[in-house]
N, CA, C and O of each residue as an XYZ file, in Angstrom:
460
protein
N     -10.887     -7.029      4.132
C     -11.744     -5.873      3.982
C     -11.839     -5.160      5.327
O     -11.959     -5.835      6.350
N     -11.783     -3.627      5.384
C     -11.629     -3.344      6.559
C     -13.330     -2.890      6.770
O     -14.153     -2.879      5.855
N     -13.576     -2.565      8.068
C     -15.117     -2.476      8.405
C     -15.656     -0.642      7.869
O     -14.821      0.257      7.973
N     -16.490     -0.463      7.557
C     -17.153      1.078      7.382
C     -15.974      2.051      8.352
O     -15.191      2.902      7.929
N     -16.087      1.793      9.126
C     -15.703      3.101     10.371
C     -14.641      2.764     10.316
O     -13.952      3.454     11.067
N     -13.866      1.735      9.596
C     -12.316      1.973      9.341
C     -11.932      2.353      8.369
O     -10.713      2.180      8.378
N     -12.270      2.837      7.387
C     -12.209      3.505      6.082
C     -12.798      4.920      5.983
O     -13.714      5.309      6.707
N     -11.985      5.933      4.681
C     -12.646      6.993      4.543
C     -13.730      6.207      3.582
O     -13.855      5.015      3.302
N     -14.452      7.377      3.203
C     -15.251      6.863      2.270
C     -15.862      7.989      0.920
O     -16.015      7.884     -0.297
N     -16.101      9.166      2.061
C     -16.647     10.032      0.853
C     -15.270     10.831      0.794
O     -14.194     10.726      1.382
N     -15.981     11.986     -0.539
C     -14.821     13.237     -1.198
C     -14.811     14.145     -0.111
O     -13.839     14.895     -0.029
N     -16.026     14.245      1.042
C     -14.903     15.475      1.033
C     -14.397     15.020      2.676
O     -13.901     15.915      3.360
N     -14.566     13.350      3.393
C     -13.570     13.189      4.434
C     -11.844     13.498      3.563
O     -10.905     14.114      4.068
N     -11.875     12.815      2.096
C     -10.639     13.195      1.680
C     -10.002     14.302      1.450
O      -8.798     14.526      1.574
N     -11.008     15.129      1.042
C     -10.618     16.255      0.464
C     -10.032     17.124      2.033
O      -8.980     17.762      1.993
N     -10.663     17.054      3.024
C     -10.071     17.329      4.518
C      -8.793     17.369      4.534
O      -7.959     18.274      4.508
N      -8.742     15.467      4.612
C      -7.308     15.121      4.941
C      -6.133     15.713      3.921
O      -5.034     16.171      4.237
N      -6.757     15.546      2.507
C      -5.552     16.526      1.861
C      -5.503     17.822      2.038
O      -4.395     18.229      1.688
N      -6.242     18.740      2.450
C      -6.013     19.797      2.642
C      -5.524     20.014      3.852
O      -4.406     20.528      3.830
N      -6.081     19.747      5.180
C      -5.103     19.738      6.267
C      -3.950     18.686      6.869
O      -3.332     18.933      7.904
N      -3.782     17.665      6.197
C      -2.931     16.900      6.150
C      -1.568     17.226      6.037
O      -1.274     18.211      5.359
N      -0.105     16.137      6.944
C       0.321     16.502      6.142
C       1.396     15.410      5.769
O       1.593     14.532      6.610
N       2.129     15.377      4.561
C       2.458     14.588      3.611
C       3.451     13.611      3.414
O       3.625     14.362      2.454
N       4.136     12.864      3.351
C       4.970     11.936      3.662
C       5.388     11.050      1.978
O       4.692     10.135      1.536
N       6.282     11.438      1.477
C       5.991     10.745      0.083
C       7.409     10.194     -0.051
O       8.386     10.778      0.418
N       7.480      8.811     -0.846
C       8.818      7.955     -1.195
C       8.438      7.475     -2.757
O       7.433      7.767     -3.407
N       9.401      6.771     -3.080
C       9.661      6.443     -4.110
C       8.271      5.234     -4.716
O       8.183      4.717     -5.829
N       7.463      5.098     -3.680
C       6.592      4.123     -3.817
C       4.970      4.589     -3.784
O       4.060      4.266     -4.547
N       4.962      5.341     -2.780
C       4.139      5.824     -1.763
C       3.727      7.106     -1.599
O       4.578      7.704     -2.257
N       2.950      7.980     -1.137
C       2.479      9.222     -0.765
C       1.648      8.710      0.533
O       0.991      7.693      0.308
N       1.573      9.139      1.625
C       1.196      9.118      2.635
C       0.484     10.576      3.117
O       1.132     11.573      2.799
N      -0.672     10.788      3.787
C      -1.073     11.979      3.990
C      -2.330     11.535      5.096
O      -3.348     10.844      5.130
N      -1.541     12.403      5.934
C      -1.798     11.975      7.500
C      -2.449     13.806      7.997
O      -2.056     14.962      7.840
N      -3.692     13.064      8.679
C      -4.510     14.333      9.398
C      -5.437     13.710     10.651
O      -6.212     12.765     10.498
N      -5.244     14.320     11.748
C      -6.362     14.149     12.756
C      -7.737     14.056     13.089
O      -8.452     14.974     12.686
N      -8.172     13.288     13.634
C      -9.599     13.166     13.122
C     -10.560     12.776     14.550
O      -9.870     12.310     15.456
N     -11.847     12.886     14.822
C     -12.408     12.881     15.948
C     -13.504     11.515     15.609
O     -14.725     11.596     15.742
N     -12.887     10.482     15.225
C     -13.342      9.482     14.993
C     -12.698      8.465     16.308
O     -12.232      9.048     17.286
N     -12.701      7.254     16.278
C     -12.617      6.824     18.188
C     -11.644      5.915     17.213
O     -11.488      4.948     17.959
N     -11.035      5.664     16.252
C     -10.025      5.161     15.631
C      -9.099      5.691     14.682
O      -9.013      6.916     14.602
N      -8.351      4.927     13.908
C      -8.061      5.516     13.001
C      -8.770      4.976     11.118
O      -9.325      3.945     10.737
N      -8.520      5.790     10.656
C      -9.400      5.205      9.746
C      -8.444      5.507      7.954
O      -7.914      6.561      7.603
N      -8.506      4.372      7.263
C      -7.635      4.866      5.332
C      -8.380      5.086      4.737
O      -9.588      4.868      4.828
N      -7.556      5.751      3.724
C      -8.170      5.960      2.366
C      -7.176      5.613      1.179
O      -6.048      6.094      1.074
N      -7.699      4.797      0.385
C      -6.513      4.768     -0.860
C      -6.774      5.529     -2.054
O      -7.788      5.011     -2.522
N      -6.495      6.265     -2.638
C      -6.169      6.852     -3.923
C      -5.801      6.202     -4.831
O      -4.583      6.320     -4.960
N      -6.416      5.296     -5.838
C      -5.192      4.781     -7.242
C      -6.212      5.430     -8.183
O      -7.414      5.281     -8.406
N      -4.686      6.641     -8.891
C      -5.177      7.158    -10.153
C      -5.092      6.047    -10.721
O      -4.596      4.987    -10.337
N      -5.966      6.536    -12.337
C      -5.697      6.083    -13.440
C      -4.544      5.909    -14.025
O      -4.540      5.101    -14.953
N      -3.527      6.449    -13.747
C      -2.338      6.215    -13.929
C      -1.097      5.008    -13.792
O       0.010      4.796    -14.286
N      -2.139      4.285    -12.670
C      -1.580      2.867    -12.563
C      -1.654      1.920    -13.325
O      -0.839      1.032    -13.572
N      -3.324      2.246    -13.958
C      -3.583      0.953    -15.127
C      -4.956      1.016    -15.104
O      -5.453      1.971    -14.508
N      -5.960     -0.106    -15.823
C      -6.902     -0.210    -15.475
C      -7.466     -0.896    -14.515
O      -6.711     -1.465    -13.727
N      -8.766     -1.005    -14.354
C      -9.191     -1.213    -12.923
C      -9.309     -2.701    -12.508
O     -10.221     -2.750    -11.682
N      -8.839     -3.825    -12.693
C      -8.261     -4.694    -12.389
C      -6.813     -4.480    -11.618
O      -6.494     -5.068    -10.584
N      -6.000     -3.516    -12.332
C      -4.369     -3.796    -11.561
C      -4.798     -2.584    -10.366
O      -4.381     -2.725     -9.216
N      -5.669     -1.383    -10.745
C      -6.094     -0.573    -10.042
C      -6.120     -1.379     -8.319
O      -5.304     -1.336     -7.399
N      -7.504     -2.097     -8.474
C      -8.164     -2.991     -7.524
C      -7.130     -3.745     -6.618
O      -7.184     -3.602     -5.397
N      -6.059     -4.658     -7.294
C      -5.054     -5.515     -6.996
C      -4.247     -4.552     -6.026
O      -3.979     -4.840     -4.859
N      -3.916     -3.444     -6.622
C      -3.187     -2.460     -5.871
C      -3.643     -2.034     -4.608
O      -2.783     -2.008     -3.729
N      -4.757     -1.702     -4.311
C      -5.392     -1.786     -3.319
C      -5.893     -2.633     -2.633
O      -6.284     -2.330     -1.505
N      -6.012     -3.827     -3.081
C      -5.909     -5.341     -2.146
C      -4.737     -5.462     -1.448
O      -4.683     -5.925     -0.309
N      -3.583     -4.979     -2.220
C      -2.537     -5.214     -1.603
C      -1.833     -4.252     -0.193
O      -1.188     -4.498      0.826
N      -2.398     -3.099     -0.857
C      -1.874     -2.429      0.527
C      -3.321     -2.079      1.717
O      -3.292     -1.099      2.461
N      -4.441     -3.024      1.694
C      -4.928     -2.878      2.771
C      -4.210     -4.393      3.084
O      -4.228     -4.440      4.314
N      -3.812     -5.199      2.770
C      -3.306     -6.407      3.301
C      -2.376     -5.705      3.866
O      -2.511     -5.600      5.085
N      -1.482     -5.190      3.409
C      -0.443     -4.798      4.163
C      -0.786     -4.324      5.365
O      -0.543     -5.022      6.349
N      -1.502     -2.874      5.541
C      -2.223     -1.858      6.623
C      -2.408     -2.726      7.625
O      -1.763     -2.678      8.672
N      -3.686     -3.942      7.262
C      -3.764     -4.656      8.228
C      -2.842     -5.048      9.084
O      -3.175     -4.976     10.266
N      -1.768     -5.448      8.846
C      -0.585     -6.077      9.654
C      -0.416     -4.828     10.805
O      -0.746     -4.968     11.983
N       0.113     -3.686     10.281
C       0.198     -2.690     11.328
C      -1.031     -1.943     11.152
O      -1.025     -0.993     10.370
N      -2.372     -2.339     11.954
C      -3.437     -1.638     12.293
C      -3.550     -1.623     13.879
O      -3.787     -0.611     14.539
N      -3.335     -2.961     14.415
C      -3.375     -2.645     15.634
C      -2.301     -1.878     16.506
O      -2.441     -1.630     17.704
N      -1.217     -1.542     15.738
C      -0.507     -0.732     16.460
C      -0.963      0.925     16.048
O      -0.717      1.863     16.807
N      -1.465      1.041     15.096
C      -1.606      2.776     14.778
C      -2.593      3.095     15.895
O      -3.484      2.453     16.451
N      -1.977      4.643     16.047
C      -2.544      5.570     17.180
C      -4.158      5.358     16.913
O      -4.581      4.610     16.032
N      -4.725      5.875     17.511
C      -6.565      6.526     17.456
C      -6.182      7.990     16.558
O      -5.159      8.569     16.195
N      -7.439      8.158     16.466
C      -7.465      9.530     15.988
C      -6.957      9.898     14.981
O      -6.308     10.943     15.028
N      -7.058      9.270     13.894
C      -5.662      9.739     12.576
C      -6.900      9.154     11.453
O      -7.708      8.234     11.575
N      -6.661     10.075     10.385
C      -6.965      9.744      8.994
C      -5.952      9.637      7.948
O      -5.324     10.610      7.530
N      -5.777      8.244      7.463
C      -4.847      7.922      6.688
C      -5.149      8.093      5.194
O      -6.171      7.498      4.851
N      -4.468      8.804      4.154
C      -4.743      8.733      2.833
C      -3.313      8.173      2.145
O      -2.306      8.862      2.313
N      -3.217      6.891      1.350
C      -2.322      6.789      0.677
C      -2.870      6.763     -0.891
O      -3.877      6.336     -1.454
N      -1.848      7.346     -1.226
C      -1.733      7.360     -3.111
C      -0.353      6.538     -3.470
O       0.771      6.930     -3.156
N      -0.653      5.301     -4.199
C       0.239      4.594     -4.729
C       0.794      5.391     -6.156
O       0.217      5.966     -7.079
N       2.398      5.073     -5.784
C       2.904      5.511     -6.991
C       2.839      4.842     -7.915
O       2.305      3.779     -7.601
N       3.180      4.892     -9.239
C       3.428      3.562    -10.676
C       3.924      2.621    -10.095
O       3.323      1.561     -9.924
N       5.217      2.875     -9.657
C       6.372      1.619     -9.641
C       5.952      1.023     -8.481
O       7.021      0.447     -8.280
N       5.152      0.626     -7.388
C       4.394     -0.172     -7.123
C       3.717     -0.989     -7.400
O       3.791     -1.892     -6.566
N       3.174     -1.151     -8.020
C       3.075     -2.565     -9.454
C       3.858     -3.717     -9.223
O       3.470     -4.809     -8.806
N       5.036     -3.354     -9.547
C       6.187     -4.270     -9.870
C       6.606     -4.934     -8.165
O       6.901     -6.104     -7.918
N       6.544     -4.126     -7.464
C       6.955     -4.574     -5.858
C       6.816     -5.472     -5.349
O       5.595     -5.613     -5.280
N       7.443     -6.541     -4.737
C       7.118     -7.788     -4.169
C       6.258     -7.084     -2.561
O       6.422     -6.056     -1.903
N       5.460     -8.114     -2.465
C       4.514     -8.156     -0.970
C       5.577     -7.394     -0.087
O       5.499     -6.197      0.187
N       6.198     -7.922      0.164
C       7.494     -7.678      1.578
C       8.087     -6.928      1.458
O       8.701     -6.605      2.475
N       8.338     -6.159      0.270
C       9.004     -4.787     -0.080
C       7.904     -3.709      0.449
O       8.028     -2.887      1.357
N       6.444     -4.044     -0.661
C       5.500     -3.398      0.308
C       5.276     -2.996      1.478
O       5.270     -1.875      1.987
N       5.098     -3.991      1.852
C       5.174     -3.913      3.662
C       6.060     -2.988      4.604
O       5.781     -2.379      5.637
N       7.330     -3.117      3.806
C       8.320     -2.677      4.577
C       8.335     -0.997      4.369
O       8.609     -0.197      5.264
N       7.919     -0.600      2.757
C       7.682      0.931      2.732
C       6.619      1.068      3.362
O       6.817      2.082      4.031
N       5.722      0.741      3.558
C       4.776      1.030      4.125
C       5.224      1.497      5.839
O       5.296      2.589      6.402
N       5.428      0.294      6.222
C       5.929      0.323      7.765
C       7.299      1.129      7.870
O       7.921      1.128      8.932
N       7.698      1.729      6.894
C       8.536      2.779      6.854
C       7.745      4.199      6.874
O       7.773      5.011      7.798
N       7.191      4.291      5.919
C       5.938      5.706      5.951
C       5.250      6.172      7.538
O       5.227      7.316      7.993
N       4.861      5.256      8.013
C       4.510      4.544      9.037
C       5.342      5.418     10.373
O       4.932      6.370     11.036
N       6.455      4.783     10.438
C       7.127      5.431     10.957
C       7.412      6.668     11.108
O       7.461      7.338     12.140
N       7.686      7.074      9.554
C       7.888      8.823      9.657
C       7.155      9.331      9.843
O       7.538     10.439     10.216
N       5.819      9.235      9.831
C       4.313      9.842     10.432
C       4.282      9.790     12.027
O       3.516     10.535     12.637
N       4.950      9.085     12.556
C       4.854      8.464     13.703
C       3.450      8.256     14.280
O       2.681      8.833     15.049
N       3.484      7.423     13.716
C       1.787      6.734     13.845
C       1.876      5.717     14.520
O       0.984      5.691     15.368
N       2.667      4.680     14.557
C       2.687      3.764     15.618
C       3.191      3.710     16.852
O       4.274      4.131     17.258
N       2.215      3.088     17.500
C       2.455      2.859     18.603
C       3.727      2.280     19.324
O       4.340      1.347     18.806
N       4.136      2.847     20.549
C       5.538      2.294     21.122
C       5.162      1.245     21.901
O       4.586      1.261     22.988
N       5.587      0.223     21.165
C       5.452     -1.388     21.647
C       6.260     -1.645     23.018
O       7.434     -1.274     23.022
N       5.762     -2.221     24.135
C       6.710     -2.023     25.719
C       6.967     -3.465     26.186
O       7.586     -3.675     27.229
């Protein structure tokens, strides 16, 4: 579980980030990245209804803050993260996860250069 001040929380920190955000999307994933004057960085997950009900909903989002976690201490300060899981995420093994993720990741260039 990540702490308050690492998470969005209300509609309209999101509604921000999607509107000035900007977007990063794969076959798995939607990513939507915006700047923020918070002293970290902070997510938000999106699972429509479209995934299922709110059991696989929930699972889905267990899973990719597990993931996040792994690369949290490398993401910049200052960033508001919104991901929207696609369907075919469901089916994804952990480590596939991970790896789109830390791919998204990348193309945002959100992480930090490790020395």
């Amino acid at each position: 579980m990540l702490k308050p001040a690492e998470r969005l929380r209300k509609d309209r920190e999101f509604r921000a980030v999607f509107r000035a955000g900007k977007r990063y999307s794969g076959p798995y994933l939607l990513l939507v990245v915006a700047s923020n004057k918070a002293a970290g960085a902070r997510l938000g997950i999106v699972a429509k209804k479209t995934l299922g009900k709110a059991n696989r909903r929930n699972l889905i989002r267990r899973r990719i803050v597990e993931a996040y976690r792994k690369f949290k201490p490398q993401i910049r300060d200052k960033v508001d993260i919104v991901i929207v899981p696609r369907a075919e995420i469901g089916e994804l093994p952990f480590s596939a996860l991970q790896g789109a993720l830390a791919e998204h990741l990348a193309r945002a260039r959100l992480l930090k250069a490790t020395a």
